[in-house]
Each structure stands twice: as C-alpha cells, then as structure tokens.
C-alpha positions in Angstrom: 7.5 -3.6 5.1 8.3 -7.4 5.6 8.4 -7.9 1.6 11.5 -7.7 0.2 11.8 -7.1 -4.0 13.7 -9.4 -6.1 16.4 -8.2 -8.2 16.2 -7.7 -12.2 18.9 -8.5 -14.5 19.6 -5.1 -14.9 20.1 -4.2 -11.1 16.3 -2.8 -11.0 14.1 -3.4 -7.6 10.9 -4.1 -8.4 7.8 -5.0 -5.7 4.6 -5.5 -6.8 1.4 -6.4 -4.1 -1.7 -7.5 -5.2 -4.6 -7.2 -2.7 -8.2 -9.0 -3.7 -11.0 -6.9 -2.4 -14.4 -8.4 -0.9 -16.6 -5.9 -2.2 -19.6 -7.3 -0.3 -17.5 -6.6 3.1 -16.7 -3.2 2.1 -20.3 -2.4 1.4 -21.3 -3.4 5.0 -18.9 -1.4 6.7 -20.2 2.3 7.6 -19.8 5.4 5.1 -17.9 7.2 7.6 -15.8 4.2 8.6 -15.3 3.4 5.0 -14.5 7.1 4.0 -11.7 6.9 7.2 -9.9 3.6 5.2 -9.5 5.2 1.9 -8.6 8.9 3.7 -5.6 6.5 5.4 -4.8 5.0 2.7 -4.2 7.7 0.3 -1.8 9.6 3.4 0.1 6.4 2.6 0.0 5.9 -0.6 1.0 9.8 -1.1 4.3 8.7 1.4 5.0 6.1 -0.8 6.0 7.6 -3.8 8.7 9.6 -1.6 11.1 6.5 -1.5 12.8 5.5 2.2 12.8 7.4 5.1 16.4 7.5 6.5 17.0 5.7 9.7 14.2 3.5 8.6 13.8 0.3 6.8 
C-alpha cells in the first residue's frame, strides 16, 4: 500500500481512503463479472482487519 498514515497527537495511525463510485459503470459490467469484484473485495477487506503481514510492508 503506497499510502502512508499521518500521525495523531497522541501517537495513533490513522488512514482513511475514500473511493467515488460510478454507479452507471458498475451497472454495465456483467452480473458474474460484477459478483467476481465484490467476492475479491471482501477476501481483502476480511485480510485487512488482521493488521501487517510480517516480512511485508
């Protein structure tokens, strides 16, 4: 991940990403292509919450 987070007062890390969604786009891509994307994204998002993976990052 290229973004880094900036650094509180307190010594807390905190990242937030914002993505803007072109619903008219999504709705042209195919069901099963479309259902591929979101089954992707929740294996990453489900990673995510598991902090760093050592030797990475």
């Amino acid at each position: 991940m290229a973004e880094q987070a900036a650094q509180s007062l307190e010594g807390w890390f905190c990242l937030h990403l914002f993505w803007k969604i072109d619903w008219a786009k999504w709705r042209r891509v195919p069901q099963d292509e479309r259902q591929e994307c979101l089954d992707e994204f929740k294996a990453l998002a489900r990673t995510a919450g598991r902090g760093p993976v050592p030797g990475q990052g």
